[in-house]
N, C-alpha and C positions, 0 to 999 in steps of 0.2 A: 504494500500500500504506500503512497506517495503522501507526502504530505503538501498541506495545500500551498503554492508559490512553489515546488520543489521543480526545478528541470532532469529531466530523462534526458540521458546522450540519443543521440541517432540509431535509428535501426534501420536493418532491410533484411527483405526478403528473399532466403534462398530454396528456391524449389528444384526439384528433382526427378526426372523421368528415364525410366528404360524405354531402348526404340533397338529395334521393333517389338511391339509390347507381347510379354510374354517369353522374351528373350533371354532375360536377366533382372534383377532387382538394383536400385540405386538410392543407397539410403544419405540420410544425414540435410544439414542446412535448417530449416525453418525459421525462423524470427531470431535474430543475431546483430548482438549491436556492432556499430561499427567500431573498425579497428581489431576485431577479434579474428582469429585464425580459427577456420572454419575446415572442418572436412568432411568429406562425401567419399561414397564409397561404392563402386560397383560389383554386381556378381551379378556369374554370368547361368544360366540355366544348363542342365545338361544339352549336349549338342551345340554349344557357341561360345565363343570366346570372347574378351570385350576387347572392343578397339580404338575407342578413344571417349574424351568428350567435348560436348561442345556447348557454345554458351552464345545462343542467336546466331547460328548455323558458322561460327568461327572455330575451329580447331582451338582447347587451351590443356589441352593434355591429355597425354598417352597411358597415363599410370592409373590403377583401374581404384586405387587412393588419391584422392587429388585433394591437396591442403592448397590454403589460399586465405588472404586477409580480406574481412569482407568492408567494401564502403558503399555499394549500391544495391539495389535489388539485382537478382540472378534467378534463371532459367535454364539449369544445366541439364543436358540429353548425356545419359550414356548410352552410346551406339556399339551394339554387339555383332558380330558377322556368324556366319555358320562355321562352328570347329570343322578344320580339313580333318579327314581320315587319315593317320598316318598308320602305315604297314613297314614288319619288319620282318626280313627274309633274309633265313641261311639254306642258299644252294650248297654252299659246302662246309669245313667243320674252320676253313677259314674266310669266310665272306659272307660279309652284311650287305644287305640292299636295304636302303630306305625310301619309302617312296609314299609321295602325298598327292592328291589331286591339282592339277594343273591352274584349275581355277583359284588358286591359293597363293596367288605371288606373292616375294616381300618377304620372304623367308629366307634366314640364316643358318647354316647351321654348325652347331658347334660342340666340342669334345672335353669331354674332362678327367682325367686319373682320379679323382678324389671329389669332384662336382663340392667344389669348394667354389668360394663365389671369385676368388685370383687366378681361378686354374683355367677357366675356359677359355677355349680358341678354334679360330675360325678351322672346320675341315678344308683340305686342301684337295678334296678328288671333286672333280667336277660335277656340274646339274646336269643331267642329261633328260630330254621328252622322251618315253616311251609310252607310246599311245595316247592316255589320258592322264598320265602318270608325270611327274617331275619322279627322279631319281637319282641315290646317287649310294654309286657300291664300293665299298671301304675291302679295300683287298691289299696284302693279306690283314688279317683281323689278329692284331698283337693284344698281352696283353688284357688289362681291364678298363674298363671304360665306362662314362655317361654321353649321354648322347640329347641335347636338347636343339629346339627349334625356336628363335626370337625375331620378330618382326623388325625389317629393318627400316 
């Protein structure tokens, strides 16, 4: 409760949507005075991944946590895409093939001995099309390994 003559700092409004709905959930923001660091957060539904957000159809971050100081009302979209399929094939007792749908560009991909957050690094065997397929076959297959995929 306020007392009578008292001034309230500035607030606004931050709202928050999954697109395309049903995709994923995007929580946080609501009524937030300004100057405060605000965060929002996306998850994404089975079957999609999140790919950015946006704020009045401007790209203002990739991270599916986005902090931010607030001073004005806000309208953030998190925009989810459909997770690629990724497949992992041993034709032999030394070869991987990794292979993800074509329609899935933007992908990196990278190795780790210990999938410690210092150790990754870009594979060096090339992307090759096969059919519908991006792929790419790690030969010969040393070794332990992680094996992740980051949008670049």
């Amino acid at each position: 409760m306020t007392e009578p003559g008292e001034v309230l700092p500035p607030h606004s409004r931050v709202d928050t949507v999954a697109a395309p709905l049903g995709a994923g959930t995007a929580t946080g923001g609501g009524i937030c005075t300004n100057g405060v660091l605000v965060t929002v957060t996306a998850t994404p539904a089975a079957g999609f991944a999140f790919f950015n957000w946006t704020d009045n159809g401007q790209a203002v971050s990739s991270s599916a946590r986005y902090e931010f100081t607030t001073t004005v009302n806000r309208s953030l979209v998190a925009n989810f895409v459909a997770a690629p399929q990724w497949s992992l094939l041993t034709p032999t007792s030394n070869t991987l093939i990794i292979a993800w749908p074509t329609n899935h560009q933007g992908f990196l991909l990278q190795r780790s001995t210990a999938a410690a957050p210092a150790d990754w690094s870009a594979v060096k065997q090339p992307v090759a099309v096969v059919g519908t397929n991006c792929q790419v076959t790690i030969t010969p297959l040393t070794g332990t390994g992680f094996f992740r995929a980051v949008r670049q």
